[in-house]
N, CA, C and O atoms as a GROMACS GRO file, in nm:
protein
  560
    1UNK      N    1  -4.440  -4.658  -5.029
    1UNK     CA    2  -4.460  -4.523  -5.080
    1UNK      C    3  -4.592  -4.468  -5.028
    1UNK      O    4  -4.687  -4.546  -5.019
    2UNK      N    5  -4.610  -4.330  -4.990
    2UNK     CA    6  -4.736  -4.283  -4.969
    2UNK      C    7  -4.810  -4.255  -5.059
    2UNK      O    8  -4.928  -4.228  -5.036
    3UNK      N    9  -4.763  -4.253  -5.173
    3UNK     CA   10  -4.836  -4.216  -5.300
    3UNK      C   11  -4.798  -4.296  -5.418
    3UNK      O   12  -4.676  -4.301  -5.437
    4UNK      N   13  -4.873  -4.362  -5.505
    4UNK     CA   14  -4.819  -4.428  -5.653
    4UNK      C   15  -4.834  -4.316  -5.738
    4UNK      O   16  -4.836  -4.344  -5.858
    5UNK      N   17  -4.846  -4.191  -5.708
    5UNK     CA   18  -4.885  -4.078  -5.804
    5UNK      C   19  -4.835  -3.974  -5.811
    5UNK      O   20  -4.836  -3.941  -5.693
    6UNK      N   21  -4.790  -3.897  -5.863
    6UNK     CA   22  -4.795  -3.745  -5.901
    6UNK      C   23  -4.808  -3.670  -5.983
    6UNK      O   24  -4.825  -3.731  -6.088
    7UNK      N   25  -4.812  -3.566  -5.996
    7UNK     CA   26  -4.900  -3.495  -6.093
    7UNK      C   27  -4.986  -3.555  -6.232
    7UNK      O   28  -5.105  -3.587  -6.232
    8UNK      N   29  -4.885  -3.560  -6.356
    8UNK     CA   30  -4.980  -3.712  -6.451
    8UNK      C   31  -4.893  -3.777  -6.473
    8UNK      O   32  -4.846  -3.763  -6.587
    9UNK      N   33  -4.819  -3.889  -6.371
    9UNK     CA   34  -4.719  -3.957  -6.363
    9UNK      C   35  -4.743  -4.042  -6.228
    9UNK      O   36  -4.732  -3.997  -6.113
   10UNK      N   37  -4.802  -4.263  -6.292
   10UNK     CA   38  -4.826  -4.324  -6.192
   10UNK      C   39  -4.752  -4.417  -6.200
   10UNK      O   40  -4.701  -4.463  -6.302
   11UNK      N   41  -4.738  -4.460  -6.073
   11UNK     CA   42  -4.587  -4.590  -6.110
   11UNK      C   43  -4.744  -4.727  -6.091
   11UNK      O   44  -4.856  -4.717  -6.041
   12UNK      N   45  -4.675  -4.828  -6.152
   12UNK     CA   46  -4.739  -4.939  -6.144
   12UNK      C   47  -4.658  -5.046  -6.121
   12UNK      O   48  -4.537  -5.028  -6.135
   13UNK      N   49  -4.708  -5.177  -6.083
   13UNK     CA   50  -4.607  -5.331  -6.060
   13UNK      C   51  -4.529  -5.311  -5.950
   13UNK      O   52  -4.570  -5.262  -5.845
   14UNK      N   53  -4.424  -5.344  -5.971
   14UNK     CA   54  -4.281  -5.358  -5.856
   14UNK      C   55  -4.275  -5.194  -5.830
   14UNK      O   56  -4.300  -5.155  -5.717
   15UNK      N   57  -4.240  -5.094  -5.938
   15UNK     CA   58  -4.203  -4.982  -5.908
   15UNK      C   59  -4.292  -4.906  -5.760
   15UNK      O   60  -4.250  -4.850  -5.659
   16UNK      N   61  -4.420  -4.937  -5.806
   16UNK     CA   62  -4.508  -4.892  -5.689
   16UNK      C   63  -4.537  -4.982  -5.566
   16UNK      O   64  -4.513  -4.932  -5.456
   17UNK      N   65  -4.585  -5.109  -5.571
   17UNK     CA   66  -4.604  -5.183  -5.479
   17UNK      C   67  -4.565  -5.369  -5.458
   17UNK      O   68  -4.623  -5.462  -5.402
   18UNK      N   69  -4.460  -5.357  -5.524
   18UNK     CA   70  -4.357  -5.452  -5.540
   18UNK      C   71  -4.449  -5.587  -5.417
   18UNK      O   72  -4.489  -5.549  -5.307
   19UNK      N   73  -4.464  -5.718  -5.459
   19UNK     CA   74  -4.535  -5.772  -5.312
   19UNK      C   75  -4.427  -5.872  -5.320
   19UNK      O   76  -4.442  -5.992  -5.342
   20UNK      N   77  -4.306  -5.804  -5.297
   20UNK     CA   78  -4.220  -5.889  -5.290
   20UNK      C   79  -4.184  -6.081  -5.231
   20UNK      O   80  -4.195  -6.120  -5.115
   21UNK      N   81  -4.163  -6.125  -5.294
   21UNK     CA   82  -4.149  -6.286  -5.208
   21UNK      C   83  -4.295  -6.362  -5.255
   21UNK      O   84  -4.309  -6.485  -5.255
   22UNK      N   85  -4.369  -6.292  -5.283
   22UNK     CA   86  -4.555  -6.325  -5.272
   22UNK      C   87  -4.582  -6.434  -5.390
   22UNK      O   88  -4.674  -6.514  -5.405
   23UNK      N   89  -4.464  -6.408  -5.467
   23UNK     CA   90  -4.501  -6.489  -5.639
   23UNK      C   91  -4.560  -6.376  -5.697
   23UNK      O   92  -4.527  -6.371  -5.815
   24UNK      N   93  -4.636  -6.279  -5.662
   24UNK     CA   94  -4.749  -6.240  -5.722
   24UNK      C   95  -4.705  -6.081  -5.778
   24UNK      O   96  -4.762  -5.973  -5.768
   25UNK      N   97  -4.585  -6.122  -5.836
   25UNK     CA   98  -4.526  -5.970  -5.864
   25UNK      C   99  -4.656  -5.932  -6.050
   25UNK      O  100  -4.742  -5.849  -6.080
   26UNK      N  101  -4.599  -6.036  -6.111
   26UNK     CA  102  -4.670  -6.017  -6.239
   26UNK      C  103  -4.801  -6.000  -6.254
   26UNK      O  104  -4.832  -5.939  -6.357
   27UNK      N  105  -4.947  -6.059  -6.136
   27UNK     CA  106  -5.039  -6.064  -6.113
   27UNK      C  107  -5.071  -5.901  -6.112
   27UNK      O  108  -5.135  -5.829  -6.189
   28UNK      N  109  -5.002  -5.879  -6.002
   28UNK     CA  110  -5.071  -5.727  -5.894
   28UNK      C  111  -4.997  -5.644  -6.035
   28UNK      O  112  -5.073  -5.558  -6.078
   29UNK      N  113  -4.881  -5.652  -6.103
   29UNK     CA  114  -4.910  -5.546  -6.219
   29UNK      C  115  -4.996  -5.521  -6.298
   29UNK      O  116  -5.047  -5.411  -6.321
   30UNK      N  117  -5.024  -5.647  -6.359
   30UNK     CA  118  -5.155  -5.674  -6.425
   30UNK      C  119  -5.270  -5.573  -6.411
   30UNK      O  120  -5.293  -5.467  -6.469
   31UNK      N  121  -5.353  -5.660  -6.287
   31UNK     CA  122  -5.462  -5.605  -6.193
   31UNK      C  123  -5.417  -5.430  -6.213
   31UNK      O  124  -5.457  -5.348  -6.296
   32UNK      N  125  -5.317  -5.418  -6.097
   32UNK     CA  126  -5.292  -5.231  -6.107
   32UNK      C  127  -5.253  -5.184  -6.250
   32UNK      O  128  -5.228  -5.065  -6.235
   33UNK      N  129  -5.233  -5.216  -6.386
   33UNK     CA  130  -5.248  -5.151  -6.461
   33UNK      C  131  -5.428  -5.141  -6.486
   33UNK      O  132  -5.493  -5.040  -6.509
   34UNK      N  133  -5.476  -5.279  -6.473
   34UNK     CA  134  -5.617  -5.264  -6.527
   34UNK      C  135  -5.691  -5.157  -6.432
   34UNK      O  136  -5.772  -5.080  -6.484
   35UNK      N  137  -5.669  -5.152  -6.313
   35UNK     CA  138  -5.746  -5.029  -6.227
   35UNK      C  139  -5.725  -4.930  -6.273
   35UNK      O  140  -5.814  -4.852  -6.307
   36UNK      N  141  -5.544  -4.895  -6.291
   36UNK     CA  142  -5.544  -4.738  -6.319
   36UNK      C  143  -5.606  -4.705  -6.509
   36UNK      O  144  -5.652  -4.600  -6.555
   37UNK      N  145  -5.588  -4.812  -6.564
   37UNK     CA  146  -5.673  -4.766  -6.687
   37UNK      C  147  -5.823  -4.730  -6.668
   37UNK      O  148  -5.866  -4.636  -6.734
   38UNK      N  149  -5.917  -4.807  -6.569
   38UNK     CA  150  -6.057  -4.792  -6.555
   38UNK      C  151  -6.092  -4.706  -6.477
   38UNK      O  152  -6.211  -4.676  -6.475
   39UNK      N  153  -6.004  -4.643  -6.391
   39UNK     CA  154  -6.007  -4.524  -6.348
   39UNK      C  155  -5.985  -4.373  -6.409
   39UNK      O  156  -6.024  -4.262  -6.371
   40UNK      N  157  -5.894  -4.426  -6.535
   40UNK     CA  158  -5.895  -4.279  -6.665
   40UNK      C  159  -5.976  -4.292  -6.697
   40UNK      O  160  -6.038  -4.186  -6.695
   41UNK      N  161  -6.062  -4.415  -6.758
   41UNK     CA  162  -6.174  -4.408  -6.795
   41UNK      C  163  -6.288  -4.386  -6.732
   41UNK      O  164  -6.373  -4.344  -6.811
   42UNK      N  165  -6.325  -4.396  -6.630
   42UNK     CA  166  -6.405  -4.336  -6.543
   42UNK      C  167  -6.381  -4.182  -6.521
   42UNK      O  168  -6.487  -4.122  -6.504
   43UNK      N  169  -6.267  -4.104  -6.516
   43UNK     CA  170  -6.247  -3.991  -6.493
   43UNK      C  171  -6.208  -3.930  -6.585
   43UNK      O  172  -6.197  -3.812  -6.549
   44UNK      N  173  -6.165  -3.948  -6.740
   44UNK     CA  174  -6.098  -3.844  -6.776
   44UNK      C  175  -6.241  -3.944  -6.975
   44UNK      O  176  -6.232  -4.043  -7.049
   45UNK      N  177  -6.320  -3.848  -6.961
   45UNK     CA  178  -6.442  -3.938  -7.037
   45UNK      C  179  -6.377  -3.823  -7.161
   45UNK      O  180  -6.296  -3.733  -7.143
   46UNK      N  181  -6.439  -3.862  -7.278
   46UNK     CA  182  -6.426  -3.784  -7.418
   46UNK      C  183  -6.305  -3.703  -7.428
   46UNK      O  184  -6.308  -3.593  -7.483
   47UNK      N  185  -6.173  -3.764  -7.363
   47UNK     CA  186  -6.070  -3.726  -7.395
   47UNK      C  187  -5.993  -3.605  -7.309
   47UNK      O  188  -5.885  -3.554  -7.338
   48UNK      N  189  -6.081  -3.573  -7.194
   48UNK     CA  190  -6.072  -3.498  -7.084
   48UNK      C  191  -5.988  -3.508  -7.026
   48UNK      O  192  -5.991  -3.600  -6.944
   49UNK      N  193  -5.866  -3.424  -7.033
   49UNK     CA  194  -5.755  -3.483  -6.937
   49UNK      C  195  -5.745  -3.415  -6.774
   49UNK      O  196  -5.694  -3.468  -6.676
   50UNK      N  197  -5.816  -3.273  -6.785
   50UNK     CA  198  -5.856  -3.258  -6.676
   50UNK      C  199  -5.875  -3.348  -6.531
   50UNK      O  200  -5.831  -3.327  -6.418
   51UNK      N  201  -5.949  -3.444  -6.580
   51UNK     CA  202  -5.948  -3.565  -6.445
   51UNK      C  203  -5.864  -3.639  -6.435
   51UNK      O  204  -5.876  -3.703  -6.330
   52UNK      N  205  -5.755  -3.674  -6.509
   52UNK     CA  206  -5.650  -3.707  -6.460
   52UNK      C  207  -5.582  -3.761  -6.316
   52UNK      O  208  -5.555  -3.868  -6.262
   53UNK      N  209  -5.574  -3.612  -6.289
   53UNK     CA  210  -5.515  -3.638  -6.100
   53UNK      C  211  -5.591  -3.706  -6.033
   53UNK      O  212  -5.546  -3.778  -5.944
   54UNK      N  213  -5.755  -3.696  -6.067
   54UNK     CA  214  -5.845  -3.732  -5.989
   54UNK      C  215  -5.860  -3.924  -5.977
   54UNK      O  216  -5.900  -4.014  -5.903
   55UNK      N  217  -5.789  -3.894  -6.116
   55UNK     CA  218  -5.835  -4.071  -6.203
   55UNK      C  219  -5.722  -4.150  -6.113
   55UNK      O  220  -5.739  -4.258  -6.057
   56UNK      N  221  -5.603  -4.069  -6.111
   56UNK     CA  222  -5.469  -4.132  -6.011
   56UNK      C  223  -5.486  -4.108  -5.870
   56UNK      O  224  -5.399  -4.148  -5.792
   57UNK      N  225  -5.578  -4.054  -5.833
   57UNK     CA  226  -5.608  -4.067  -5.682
   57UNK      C  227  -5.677  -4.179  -5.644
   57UNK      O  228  -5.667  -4.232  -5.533
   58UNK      N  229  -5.778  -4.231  -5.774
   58UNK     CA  230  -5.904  -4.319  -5.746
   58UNK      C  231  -5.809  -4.433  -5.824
   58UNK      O  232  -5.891  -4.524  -5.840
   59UNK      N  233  -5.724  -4.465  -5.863
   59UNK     CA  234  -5.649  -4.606  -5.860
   59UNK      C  235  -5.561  -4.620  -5.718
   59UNK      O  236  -5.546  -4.730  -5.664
   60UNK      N  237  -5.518  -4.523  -5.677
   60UNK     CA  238  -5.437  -4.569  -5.513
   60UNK      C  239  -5.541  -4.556  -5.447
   60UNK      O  240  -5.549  -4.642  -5.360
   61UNK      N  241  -5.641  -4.471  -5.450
   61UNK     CA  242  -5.744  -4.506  -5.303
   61UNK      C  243  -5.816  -4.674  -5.362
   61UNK      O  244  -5.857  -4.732  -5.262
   62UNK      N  245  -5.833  -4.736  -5.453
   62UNK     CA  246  -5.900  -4.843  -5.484
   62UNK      C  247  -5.791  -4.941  -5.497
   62UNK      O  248  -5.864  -5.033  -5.457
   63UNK      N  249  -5.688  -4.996  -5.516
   63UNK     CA  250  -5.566  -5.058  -5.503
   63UNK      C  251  -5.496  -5.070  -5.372
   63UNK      O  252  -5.484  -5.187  -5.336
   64UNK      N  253  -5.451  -4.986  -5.296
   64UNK     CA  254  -5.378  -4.958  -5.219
   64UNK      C  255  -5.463  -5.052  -5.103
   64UNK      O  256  -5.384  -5.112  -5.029
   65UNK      N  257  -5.587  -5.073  -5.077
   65UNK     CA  258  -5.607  -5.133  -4.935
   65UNK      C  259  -5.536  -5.271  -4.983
   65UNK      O  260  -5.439  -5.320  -4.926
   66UNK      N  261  -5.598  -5.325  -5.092
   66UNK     CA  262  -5.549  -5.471  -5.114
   66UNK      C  263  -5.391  -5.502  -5.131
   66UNK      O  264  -5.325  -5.606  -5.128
   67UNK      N  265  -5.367  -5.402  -5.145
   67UNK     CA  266  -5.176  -5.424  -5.193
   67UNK      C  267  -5.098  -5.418  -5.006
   67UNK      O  268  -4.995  -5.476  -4.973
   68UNK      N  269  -5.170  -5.348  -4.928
   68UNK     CA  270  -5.142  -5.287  -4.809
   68UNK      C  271  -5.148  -5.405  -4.691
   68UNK      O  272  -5.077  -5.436  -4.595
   69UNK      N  273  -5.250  -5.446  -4.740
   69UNK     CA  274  -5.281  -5.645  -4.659
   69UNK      C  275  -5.229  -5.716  -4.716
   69UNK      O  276  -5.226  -5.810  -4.637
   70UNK      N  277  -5.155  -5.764  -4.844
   70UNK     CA  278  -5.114  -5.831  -4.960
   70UNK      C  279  -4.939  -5.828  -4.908
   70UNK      O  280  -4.857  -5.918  -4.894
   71UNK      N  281  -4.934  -5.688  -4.889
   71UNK     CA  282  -4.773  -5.696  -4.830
   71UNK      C  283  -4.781  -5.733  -4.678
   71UNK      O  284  -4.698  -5.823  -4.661
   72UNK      N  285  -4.826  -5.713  -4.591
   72UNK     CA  286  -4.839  -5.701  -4.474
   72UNK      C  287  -4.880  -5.864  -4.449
   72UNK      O  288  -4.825  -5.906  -4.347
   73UNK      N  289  -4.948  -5.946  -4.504
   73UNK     CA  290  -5.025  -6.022  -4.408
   73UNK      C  291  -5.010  -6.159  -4.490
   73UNK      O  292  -5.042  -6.256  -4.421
   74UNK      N  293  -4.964  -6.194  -4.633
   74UNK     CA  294  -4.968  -6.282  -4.726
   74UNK      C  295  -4.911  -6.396  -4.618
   74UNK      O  296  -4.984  -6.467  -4.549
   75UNK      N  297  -4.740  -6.398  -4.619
   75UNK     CA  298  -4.678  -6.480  -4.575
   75UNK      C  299  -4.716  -6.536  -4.388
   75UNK      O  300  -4.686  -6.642  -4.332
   76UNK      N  301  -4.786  -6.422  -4.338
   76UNK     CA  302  -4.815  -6.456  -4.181
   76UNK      C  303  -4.956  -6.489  -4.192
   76UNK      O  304  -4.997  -6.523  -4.081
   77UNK      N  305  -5.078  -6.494  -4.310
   77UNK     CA  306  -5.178  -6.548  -4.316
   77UNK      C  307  -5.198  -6.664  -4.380
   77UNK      O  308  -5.308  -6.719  -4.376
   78UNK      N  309  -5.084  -6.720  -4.453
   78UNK     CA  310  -5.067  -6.828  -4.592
   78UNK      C  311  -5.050  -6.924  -4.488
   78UNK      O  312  -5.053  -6.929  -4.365
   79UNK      N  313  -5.031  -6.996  -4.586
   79UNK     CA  314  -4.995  -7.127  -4.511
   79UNK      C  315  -4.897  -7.157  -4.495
   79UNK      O  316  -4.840  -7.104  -4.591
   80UNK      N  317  -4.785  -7.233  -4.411
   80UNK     CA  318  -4.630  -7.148  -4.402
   80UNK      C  319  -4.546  -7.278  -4.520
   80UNK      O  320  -4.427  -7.282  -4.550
   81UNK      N  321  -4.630  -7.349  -4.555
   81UNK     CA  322  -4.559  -7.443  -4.710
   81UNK      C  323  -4.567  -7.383  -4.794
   81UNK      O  324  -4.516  -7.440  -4.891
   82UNK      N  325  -4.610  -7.274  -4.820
   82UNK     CA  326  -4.652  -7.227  -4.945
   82UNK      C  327  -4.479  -7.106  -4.968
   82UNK      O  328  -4.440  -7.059  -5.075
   83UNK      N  329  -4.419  -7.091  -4.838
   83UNK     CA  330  -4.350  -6.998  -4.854
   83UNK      C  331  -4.176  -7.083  -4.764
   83UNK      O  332  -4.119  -7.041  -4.664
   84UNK      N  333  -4.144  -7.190  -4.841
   84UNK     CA  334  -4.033  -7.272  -4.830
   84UNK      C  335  -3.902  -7.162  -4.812
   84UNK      O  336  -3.880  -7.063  -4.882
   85UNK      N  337  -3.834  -7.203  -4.714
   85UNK     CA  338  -3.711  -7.150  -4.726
   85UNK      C  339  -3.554  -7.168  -4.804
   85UNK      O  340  -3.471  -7.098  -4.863
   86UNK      N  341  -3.570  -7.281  -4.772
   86UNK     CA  342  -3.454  -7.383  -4.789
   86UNK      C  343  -3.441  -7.448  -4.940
   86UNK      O  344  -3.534  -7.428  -5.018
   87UNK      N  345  -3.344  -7.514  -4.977
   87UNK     CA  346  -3.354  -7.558  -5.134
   87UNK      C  347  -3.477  -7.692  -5.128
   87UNK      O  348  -3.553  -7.691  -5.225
   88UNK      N  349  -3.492  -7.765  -5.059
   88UNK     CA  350  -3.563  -7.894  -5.007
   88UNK      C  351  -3.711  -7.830  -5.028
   88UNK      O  352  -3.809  -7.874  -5.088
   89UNK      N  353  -3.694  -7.730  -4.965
   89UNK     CA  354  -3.892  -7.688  -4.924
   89UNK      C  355  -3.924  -7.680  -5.072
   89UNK      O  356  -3.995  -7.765  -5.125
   90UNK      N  357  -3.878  -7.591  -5.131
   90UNK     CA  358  -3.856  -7.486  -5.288
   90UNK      C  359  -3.915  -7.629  -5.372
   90UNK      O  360  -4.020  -7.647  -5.434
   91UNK      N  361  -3.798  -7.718  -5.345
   91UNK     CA  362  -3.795  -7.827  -5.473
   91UNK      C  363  -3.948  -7.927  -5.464
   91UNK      O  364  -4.022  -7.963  -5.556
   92UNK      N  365  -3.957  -7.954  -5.297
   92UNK     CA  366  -4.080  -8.004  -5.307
   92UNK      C  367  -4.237  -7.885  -5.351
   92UNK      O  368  -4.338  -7.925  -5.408
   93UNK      N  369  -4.218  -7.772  -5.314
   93UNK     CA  370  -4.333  -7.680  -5.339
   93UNK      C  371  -4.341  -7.697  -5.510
   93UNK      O  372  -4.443  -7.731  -5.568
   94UNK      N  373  -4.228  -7.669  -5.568
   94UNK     CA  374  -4.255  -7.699  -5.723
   94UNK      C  375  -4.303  -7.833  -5.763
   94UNK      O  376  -4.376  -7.833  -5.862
   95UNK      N  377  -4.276  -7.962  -5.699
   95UNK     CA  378  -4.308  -8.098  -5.695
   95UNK      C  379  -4.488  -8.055  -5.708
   95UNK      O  380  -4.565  -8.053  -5.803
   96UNK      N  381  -4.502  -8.027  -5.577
   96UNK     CA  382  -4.627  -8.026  -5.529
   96UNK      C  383  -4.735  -7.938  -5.651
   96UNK      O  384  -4.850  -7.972  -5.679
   97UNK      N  385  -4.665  -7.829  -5.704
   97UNK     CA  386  -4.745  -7.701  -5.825
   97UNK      C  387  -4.775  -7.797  -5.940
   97UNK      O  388  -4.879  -7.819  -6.002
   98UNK      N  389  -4.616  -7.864  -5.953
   98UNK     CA  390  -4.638  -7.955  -6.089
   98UNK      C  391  -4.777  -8.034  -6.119
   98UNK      O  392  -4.867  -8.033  -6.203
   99UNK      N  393  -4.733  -8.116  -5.976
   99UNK     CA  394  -4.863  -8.229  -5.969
   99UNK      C  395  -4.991  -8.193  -5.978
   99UNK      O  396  -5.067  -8.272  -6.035
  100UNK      N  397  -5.040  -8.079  -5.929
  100UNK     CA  398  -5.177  -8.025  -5.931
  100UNK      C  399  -5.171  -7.954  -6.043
  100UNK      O  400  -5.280  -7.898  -6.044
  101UNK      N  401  -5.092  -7.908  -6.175
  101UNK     CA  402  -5.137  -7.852  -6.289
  101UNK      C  403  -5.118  -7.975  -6.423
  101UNK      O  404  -5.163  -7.973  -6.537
  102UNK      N  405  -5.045  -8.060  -6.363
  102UNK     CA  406  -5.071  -8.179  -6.420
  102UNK      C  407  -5.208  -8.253  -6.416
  102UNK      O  408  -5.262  -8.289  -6.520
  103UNK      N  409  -5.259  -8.274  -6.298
  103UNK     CA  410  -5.379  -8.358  -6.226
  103UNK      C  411  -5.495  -8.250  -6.250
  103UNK      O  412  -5.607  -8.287  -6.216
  104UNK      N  413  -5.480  -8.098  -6.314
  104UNK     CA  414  -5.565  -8.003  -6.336
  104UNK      C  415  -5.681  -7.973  -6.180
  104UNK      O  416  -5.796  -7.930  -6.178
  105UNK      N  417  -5.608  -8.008  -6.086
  105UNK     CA  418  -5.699  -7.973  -5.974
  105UNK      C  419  -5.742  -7.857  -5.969
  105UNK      O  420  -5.686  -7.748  -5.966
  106UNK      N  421  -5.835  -7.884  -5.968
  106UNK     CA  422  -5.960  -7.721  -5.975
  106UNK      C  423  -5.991  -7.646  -5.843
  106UNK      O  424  -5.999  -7.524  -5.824
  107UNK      N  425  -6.009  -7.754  -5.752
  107UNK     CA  426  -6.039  -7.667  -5.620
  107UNK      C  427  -5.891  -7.628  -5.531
  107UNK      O  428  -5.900  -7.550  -5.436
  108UNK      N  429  -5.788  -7.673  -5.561
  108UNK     CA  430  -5.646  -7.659  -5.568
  108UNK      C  431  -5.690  -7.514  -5.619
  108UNK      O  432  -5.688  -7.438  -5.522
  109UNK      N  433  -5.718  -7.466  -5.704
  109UNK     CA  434  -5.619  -7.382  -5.779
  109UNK      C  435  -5.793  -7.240  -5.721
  109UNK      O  436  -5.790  -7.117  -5.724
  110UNK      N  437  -5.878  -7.305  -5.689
  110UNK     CA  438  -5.984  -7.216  -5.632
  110UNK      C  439  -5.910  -7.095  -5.476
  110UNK      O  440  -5.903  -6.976  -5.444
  111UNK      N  441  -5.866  -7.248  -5.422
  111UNK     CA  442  -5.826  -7.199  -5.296
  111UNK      C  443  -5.727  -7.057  -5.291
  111UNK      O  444  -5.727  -6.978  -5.196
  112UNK      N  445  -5.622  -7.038  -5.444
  112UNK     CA  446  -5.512  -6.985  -5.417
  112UNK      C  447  -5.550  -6.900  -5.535
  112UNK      O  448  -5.474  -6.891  -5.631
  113UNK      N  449  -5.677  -6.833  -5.529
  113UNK     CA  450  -5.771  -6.721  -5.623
  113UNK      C  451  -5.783  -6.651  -5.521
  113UNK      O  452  -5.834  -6.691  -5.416
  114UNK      N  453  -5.716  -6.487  -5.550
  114UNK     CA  454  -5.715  -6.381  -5.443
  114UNK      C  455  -5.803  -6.293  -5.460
  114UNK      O  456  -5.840  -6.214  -5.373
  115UNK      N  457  -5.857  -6.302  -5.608
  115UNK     CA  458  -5.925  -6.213  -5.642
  115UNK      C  459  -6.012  -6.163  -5.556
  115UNK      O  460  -6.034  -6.044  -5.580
  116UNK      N  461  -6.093  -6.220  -5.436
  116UNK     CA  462  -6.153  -6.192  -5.319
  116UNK      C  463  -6.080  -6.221  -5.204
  116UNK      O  464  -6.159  -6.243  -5.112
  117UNK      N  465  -5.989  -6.229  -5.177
  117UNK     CA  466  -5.886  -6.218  -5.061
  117UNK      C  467  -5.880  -6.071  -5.012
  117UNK      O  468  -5.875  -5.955  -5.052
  118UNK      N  469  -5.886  -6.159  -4.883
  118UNK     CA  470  -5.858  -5.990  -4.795
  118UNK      C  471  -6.018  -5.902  -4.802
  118UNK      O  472  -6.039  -5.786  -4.767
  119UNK      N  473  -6.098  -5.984  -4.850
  119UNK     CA  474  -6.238  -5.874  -4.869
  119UNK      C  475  -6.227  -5.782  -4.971
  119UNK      O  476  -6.284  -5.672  -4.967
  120UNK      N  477  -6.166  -5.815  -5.050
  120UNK     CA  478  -6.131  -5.678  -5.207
  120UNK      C  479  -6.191  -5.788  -5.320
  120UNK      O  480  -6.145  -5.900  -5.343
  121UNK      N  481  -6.276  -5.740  -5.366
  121UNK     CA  482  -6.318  -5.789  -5.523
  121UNK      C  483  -6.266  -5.706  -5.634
  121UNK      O  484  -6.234  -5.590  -5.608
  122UNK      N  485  -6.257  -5.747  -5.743
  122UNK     CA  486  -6.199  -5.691  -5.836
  122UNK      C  487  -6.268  -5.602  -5.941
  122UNK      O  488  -6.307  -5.662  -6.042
  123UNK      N  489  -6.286  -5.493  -5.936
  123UNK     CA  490  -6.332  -5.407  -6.017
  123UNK      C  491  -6.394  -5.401  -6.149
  123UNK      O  492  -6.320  -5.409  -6.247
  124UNK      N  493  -6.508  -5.389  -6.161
  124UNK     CA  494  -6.551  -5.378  -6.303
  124UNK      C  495  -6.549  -5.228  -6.368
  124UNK      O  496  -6.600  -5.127  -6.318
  125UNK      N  497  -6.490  -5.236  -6.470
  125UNK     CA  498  -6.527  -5.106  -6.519
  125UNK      C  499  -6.623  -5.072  -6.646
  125UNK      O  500  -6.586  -5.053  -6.762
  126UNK      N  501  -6.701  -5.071  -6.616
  126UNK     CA  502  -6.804  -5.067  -6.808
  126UNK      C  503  -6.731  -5.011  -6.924
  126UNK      O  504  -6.759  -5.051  -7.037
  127UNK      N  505  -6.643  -4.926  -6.905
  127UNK     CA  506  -6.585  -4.895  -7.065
  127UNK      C  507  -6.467  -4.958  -7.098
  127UNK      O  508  -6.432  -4.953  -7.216
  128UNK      N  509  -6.386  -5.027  -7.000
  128UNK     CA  510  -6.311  -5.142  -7.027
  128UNK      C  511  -6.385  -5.318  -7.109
  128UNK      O  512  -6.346  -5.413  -7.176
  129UNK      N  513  -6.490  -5.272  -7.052
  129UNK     CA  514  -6.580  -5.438  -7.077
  129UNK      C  515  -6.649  -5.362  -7.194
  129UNK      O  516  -6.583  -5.415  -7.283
  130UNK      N  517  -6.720  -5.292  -7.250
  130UNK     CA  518  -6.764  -5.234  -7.360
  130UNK      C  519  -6.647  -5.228  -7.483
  130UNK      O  520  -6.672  -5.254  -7.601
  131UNK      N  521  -6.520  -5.189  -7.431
  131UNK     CA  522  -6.415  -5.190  -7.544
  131UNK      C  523  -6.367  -5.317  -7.600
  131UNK      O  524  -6.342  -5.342  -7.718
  132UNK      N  525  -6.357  -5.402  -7.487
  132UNK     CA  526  -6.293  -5.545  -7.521
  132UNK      C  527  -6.383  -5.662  -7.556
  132UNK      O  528  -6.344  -5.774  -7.588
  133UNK      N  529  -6.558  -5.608  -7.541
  133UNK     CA  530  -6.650  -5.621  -7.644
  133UNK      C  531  -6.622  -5.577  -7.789
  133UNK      O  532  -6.641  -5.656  -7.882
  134UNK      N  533  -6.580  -5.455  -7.806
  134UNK     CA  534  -6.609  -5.415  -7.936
  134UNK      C  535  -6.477  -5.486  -8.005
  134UNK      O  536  -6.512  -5.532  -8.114
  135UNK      N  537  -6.368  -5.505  -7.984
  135UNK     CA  538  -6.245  -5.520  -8.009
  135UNK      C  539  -6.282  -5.696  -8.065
  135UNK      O  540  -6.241  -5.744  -8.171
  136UNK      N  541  -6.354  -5.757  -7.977
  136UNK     CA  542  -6.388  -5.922  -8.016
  136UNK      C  543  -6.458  -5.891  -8.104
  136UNK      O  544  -6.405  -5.912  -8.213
  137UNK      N  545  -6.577  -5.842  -8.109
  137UNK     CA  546  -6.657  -5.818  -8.270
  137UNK      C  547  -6.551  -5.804  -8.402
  137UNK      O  548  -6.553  -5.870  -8.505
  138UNK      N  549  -6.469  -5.709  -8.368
  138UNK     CA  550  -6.402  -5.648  -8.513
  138UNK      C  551  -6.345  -5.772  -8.537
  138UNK      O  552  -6.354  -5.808  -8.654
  139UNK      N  553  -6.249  -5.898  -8.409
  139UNK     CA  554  -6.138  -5.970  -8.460
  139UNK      C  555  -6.239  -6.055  -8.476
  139UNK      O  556  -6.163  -6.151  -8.465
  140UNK      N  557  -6.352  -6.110  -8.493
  140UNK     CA  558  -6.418  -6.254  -8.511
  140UNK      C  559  -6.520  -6.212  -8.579
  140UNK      O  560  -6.605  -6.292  -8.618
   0.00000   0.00000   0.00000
């Protein structure tokens, strides 16, 4: 799609940038809901809906490079076990997931952290981290 946006209407997950085959369908929804929320919040402050459009421009211009290399480059930059064809590959790749979340391998599970993949770090937004501050105070 050239756009996840229009007017005040943004698609997110599969609908918008589906990374099909990647595993990482549930991840990148995640992530792209949390951008396009910290981007209303960055743009549309004391209830301003005015910024809006602006707020859905600045989640696809801040999303879109990483989703754009993510589709494009995962499976031809991965490692080519990671992406089994056959019932054999499949059964051993799950063999192989088991064993390392069993054995809790840590640098296993470092390596296959995207969160800086591709040169994209993941966004902080202060009124997301200020809310889910205040939200732990009230529940504890």
């Amino acid at each position: 799609m050239d756009s996840w946006w229009k007017g005040h209407v943004a698609l997110v997950g599969d609908a918008a940038y589906g990374p099909g085959g990647s595993g990482m369908g549930t991840t990148t929804a995640m992530v792209g809901a949390y951008i396009l929320a910290g981007e209303i919040d960055v743009h549309c402050k004391d209830g301003d809906v005015n910024g809006i459009q602006s707020a859905l421009a600045a989640y696809d211009a801040r999303f879109r490079p990483f989703m754009t290399k993510l589709q494009a480059g995962l499976e031809s930059e991965g490692p080519s076990w990671l992406f089994p064809t056959g019932a054999w590959g499949i059964e051993v790749l799950h063999w192989i997931v088991q064993l390392a979340s069993t054995l809790r391998l840590d640098l296993l599970a470092k390596y296959f952290m995207w969160e800086t993949a591709y040169g994209w770090e993941l966004p902080k937004y202060e009124g997301l981290e200020k809310a889910l501050e205040r939200e732990k105070a009230e529940s504890g």
